[in-house]
N, C-alpha and C positions, 0 to 999 in steps of 0.2 A: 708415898705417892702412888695412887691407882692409875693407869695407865690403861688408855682405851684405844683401840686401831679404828677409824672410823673410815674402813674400807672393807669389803668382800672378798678381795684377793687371797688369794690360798696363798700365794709365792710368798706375799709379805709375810701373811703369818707364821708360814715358816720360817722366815729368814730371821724375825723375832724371836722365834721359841729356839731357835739353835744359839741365837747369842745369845739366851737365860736369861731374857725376858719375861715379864707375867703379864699378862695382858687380858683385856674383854676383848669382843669382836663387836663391834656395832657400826652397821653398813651406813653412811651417811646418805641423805637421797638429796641431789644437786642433778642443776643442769649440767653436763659438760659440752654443750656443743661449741665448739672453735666461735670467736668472733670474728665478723671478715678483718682481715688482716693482721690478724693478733699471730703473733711470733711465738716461736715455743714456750722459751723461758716466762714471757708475761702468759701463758695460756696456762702452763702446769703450774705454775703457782696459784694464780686465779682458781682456779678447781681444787687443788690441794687448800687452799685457805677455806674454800668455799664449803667443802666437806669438813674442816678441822672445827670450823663456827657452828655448821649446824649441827654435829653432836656435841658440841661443847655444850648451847643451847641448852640440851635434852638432859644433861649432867652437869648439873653447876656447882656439885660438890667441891669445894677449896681443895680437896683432897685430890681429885679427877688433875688430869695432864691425857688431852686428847689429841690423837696425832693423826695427819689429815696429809697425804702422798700422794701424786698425779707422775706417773710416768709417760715419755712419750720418744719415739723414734724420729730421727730427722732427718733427710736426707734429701741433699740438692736444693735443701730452703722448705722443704716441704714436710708437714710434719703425717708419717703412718701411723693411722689410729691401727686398731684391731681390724683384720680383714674381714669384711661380710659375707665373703663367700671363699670357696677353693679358687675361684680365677684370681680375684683380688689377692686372695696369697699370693699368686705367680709373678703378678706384676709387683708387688711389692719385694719380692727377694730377688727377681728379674735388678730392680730398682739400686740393690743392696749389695749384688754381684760382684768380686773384685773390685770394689771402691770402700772407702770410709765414709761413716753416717756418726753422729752422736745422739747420743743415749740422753734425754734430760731429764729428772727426777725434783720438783720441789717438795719440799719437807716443812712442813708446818705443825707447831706444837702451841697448842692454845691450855693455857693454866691462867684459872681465875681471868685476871682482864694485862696478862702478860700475852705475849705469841713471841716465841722465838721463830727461825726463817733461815730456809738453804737453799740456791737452787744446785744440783749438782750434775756437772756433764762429765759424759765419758765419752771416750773416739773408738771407736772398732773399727775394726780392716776384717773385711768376709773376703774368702776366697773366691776366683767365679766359679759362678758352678754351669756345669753343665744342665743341659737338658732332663736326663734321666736323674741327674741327683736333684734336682726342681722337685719332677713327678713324684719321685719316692719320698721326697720330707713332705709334701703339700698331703702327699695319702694318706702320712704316719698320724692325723690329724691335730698332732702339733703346733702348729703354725695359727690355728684356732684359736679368738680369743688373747691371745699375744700381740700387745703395739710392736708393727714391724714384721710380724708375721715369723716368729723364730724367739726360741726359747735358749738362751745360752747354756742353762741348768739341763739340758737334752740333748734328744738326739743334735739341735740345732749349733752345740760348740763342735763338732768336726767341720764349719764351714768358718769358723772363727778363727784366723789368721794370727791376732793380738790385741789387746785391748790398751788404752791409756785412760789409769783413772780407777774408779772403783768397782769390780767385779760384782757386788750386792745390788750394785745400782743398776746395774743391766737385765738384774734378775727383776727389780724393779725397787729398790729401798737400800738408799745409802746405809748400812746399820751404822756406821762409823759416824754419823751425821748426826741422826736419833741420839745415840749416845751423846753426844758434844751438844746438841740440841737440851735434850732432856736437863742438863746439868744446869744450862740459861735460865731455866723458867720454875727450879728449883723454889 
């Protein structure tokens, strides 16, 4: 089975190629914008499917198994995309301070006219942070490009208290999921 990531994400494809993985890259191109009132779990799946279909599309090979992942930060009901600016970093780790947020990641694997489906959460506890360690991670530019504004894989696990759940998933890709996934749609 060929195996294609229909995402851009550097993290994923690292976190594929370190479980010994072979994979393509092929970016899927979806809308993601939140619908009003759409809840994590139905949001990341919806974009995770939404990308798994349209490169599936592109690659109809019987051979092809295309895997289509939507990460996203939650917190107080509220779901942090990637922050648009360094202020939005602030409020969003301001947001994440001394409290628990979960992590939700949907996984979707489309083979032939099969789709296997995960959605998978994690809890993190951040520690609060002060002011000056704010400034100093938001500068590290970090926090960039990250849902939630913080990379566990970085500088951003010294503010990481403990997690419940899967460590890969916070990076952004249950690999333990993929694998149990991948076997479904065999």
């Amino acid at each position: 089975m060929h195996l294609i990531l229909a995402s851009a994400s550097l993290r994923r494809a690292e976190l594929l190629e370190s479980a010994g993985f072979t994979f393509d890259v092929v970016p899927a191109e979806v809308d993601e914008t939140p619908h009003p009132g759409e809840v994590a779990a139905a949001y990341t799946l919806r974009v995770a499917r939404d990308k798994a279909r349209e490169v599936a599309a592109r690659h109809s090979s019987p051979d092809v198994a295309v895997l289509g992942a939507d990460t996203e930060v939650v917190a107080d009901g509220r779901i942090l995309g990637k922050p648009a600016d360094w202020a939005d970093a602030s409020r969003m780790l301001r947001l994440l301070s001394g409290g628990v947020h979960d992590v939700v990641t949907a996984v979707v694997i489309v083979r032939r006219r099969s789709e296997a489906v995960e959605v998978v959460t994690t809890r993190v506890r951040f520690v609060p942070l002060s002011e000056v360690e704010l400034t100093w991670y938001v500068a590290t530019g970090e926090p960039m490009g990250k849902a939630g504004a913080y990379a566990i894989q970085g500088r951003g696990a010294r503010f990481i208290d403990r997690i419940e759940g899967s460590w890969s998933n916070v990076v952004g890709l249950p690999v333990a999921s993929v694998h149990r996934l991948l076997g479904e749609v065999e």
